[in-house]
C-alpha positions as CSV (number, residue, x, y, z in Angstrom):
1,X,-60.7,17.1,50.3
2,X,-61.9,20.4,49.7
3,X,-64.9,21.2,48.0
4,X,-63.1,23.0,44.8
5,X,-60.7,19.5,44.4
6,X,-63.7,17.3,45.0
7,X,-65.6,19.5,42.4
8,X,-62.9,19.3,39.6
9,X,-62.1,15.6,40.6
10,X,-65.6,14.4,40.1
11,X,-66.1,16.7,36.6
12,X,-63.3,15.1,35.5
13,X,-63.7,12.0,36.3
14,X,-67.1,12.3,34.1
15,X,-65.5,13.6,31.4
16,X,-63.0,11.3,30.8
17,X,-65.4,8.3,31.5
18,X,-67.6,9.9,28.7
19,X,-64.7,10.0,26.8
20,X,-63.7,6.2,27.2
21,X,-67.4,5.1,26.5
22,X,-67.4,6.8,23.1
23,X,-64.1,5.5,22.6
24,X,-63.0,2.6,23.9
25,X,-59.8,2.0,21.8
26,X,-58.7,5.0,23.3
27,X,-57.9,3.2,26.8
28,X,-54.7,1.5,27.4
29,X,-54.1,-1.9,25.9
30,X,-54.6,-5.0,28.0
31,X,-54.7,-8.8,27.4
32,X,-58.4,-10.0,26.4
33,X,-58.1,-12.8,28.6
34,X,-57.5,-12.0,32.4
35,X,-59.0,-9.7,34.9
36,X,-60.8,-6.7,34.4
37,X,-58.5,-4.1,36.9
38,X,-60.2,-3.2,39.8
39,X,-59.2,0.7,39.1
40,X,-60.4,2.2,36.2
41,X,-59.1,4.4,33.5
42,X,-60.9,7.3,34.0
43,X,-59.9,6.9,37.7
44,X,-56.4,6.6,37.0
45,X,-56.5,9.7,35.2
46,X,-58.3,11.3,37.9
47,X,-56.1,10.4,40.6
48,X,-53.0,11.5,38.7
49,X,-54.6,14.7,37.8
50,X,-55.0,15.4,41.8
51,X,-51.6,13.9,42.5
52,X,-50.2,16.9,40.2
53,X,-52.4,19.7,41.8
54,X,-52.4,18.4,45.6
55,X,-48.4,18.6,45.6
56,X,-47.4,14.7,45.7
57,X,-44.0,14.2,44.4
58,X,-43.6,10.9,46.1
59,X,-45.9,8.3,44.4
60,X,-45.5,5.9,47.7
61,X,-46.6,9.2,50.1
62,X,-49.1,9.6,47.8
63,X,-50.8,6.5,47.4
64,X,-50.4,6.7,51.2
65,X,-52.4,9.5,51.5
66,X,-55.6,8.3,48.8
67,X,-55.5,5.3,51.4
68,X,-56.0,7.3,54.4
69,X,-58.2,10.1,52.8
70,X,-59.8,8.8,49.6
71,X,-61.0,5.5,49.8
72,X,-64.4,6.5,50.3
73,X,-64.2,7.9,46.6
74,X,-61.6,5.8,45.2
75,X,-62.4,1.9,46.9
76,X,-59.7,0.1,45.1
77,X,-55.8,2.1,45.4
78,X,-52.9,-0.3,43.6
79,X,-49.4,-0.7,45.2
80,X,-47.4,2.0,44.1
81,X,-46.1,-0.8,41.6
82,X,-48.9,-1.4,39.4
83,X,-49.9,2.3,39.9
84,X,-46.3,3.5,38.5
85,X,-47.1,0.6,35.7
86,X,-50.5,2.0,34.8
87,X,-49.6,5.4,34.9
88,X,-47.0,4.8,32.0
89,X,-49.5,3.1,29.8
90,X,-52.2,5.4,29.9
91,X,-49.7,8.0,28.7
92,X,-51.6,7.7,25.1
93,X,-54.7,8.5,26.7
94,X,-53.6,11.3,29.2
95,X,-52.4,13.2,25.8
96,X,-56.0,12.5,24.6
97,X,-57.8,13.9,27.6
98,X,-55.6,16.7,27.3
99,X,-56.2,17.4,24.1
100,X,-60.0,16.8,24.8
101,X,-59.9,19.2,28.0
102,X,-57.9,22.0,26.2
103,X,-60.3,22.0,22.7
104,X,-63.9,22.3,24.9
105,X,-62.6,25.5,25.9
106,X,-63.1,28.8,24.1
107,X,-59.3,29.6,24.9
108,X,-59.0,26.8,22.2
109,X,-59.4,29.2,19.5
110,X,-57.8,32.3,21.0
111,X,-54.8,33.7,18.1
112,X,-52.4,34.5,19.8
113,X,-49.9,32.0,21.4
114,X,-46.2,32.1,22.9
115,X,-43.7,30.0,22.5
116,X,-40.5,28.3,24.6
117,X,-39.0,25.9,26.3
118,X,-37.8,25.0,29.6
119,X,-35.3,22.7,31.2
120,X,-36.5,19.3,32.6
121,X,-33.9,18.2,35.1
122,X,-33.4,14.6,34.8
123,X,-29.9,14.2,37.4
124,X,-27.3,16.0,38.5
125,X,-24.2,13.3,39.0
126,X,-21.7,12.4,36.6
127,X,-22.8,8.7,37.7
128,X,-26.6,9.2,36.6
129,X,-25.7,10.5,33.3
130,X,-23.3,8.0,32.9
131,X,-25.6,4.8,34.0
132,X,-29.5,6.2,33.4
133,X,-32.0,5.0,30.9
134,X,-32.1,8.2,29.8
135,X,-28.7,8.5,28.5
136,X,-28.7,9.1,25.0
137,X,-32.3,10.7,25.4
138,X,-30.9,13.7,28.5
139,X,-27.9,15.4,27.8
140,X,-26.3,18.5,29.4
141,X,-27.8,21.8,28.3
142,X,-27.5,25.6,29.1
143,X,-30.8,27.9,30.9
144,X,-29.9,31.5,29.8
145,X,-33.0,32.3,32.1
146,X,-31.5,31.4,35.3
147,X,-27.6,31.2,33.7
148,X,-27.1,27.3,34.8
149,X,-26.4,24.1,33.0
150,X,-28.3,21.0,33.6
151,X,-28.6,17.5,32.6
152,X,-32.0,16.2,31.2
153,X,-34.4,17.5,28.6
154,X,-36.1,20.5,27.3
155,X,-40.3,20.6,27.5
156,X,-41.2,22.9,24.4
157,X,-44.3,24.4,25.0
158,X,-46.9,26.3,22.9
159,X,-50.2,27.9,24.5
160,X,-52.4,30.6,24.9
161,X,-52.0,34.2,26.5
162,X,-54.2,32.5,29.1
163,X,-51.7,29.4,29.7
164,X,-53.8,26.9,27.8
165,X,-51.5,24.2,26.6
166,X,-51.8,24.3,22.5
167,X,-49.2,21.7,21.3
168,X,-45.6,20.2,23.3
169,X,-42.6,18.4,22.8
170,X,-40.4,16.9,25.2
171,X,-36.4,16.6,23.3
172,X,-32.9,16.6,24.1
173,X,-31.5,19.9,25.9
174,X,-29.8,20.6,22.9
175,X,-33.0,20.5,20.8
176,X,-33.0,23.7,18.3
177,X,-36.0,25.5,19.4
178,X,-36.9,26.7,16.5
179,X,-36.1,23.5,14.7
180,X,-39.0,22.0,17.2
181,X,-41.5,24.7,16.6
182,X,-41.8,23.5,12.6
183,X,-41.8,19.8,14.1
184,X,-44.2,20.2,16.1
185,X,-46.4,21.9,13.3
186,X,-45.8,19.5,10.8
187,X,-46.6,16.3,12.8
188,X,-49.9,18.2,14.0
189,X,-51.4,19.9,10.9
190,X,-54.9,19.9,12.6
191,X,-53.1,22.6,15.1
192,X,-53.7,25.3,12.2
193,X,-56.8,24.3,10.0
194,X,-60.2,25.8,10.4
195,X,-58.6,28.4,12.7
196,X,-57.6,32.0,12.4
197,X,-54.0,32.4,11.2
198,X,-52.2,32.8,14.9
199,X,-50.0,35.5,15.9
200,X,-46.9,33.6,17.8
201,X,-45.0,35.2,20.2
202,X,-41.0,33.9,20.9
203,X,-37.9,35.0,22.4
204,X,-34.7,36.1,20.5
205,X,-33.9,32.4,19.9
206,X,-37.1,31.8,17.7
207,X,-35.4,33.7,14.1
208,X,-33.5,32.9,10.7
209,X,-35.0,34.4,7.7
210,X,-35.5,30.4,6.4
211,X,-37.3,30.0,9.6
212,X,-39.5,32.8,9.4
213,X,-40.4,32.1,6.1
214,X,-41.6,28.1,6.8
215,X,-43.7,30.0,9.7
216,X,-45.6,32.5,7.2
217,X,-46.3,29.8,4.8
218,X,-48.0,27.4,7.5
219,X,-50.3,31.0,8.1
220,X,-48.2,31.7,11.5
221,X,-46.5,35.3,11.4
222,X,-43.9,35.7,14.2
223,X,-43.4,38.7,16.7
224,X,-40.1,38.4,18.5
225,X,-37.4,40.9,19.8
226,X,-34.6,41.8,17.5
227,X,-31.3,40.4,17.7
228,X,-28.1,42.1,18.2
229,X,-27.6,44.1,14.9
230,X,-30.8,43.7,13.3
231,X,-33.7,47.1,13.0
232,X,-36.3,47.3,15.2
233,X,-39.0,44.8,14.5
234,X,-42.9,45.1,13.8
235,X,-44.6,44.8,17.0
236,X,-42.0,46.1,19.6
237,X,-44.1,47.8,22.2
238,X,-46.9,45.1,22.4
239,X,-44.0,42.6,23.2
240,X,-42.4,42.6,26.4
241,X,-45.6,43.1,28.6
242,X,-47.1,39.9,26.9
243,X,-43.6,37.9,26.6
244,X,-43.0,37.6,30.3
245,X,-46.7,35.5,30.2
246,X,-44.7,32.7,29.1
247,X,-42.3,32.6,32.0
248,X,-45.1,33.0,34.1
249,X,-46.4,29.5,33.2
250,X,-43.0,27.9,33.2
251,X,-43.5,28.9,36.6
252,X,-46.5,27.2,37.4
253,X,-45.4,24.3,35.6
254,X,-42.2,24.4,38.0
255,X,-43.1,25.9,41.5
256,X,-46.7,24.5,41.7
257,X,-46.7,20.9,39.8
258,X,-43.1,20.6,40.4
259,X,-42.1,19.6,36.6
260,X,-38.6,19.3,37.5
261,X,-39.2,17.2,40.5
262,X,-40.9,14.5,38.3
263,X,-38.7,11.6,39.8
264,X,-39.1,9.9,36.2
265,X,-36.2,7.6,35.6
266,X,-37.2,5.8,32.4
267,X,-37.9,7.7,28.8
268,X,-41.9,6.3,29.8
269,X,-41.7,7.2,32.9
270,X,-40.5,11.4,32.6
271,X,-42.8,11.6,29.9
272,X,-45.9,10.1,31.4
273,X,-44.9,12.6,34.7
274,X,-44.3,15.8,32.6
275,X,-48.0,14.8,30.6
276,X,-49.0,14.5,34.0
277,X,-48.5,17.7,34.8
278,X,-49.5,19.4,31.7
279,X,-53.1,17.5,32.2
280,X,-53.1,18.9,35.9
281,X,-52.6,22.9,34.5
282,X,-54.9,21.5,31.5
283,X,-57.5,20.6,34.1
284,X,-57.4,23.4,36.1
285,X,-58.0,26.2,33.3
286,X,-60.8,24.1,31.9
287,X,-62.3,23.8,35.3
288,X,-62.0,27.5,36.1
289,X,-63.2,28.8,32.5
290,X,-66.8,26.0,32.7
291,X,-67.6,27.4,36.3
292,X,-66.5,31.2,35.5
293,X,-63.6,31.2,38.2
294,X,-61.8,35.0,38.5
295,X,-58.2,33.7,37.3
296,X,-58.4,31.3,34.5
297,X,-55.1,30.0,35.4
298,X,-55.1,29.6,39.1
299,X,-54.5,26.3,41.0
300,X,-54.8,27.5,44.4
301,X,-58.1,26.6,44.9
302,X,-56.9,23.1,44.1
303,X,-53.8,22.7,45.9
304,X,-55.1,22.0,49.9
């Protein structure tokens, strides 16, 4: 390892240990009676944090690869089936360190945020969407961005101008985004108390006057393009420089952590991988804002 994964690895490791020791009923649930697992839960996270940032699609090459290169850090490695089992019951906890990560940040408070989603490719055959567990879940949905139909889900992300994840949700490809957005606010009310009221910025698909008036009485006031037909909205020039941010970190999510290559195959399993990922970009921006690193959202330093 280099020393900028070790680095991160071992703060991390820390952290979430910490976080575990303070509270306990936060780990995974086990039987009370049996063996205590040779691999522990901050490690688990810890591993599948660098999993995410090192590039390892494969979970078999990559527990390959922490038995040739990190033993001496990690004694115990599982068979990549109890490792793909313990993976998908910590998912409860990897949302907590996330959460945990993303709030010890300054970039926490920041009030301005975007807004989207992004296609989640679960298959590509008739056959898979026809026999998956997924069915039901992924369904066949339309990318205006890149004018292509898929089968699978949609991640809807909020975050900072800096990339910092804020709140998710992971639906149907044929999810209403804006429909989502007021979920997503609603289940998490914490997500705007004792905070300035945020400024959101969304693409064309983010309006309705109904909508727009839910936002403004949750405090949120919206900055979007105008559709076809309506007048030039508030906000205009301050818009498209700062909109293309959010394709940006679709882009890291997809070209450097590979969020569309999850190899999920169960509802548990794609959402434990895409969490996975989210935790890895989480990581990173935490890791780079505590040690003053030049690009807040950069992962190259932990990529080799």
């Amino acid at each position: 390892m280099t020393t900028e994964i070790d680095t991160l690895a071992t703060a991390l490791y820390v952290r979430v240990d910490d976080l575990l020791k303070a509270s306990p009923h936060l780990a995974p649930w086990r039987p009370r009676v049996g063996l205590e697992p040779k691999l522990s839960d901050a490690e688990l996270v810890t591993l599948a944090v660098m999993q995410a940032l090192l590039g390892f699609v494969s979970e078999a090459r990559w527990l390959r690869h922490a038995h040739a290169r990190l033993r001496h850090l990690f004694p115990y490695l599982p068979q990549q089936p109890g490792w793909n089992k313990r993976l998908r019951r910590a998912s409860g906890l990897v949302r907590q360190v996330l959460r945990e990560l993303a709030a010890d940040t300054a970039l926490w408070t920041d009030d301005v945020w975007i807004v989207d989603s992004t296609p989640v490719e679960c298959g590509r055959s008739r056959e898979t969407a026809r026999r998956s567990d997924l069915a039901g879940w992924a369904e066949y949905g339309y990318c205006a961005s890149h004018s292509r139909f898929f089968w699978g889900l949609r991640l809807h992300l909020v975050c900072t101008l800096h990339g910092l994840p804020i709140a998710f949700a992971l639906t149907g490809a044929k999810a209403v985004e804006r429909e989502v957005l007021l979920d997503i606010f609603h289940i998490e009310p914490g997500l705007l108390a004792n905070r300035p009221p945020p400024t959101l910025l969304a693409d064309r698909n983010y309006y309705g006057r109904a909508f727009e008036r839910d936002l403004a009485d949750l405090g949120v006031r919206l900055l979007r393009p105008a559709r076809k037909g309506e007048p030039e909205r508030a906000g205009a020039e301050l818009f498209k420089p700062l909109r293309q941010l959010i394709e940006s970190v679709n882009q890291t999510l997809k070209g450097q952590l590979d969020l569309e290559r999850h190899g999920g195959r169960t509802p548990a399993g794609v959402t434990v991988r895409v969490l996975q990922r989210l935790l890895a970009l989480t990581a990173a921006i935490w890791h780079n804002h505590k040690t003053g690193g030049p690009v807040i959202r950069s992962l190259t330093a932990y990529d080799h």
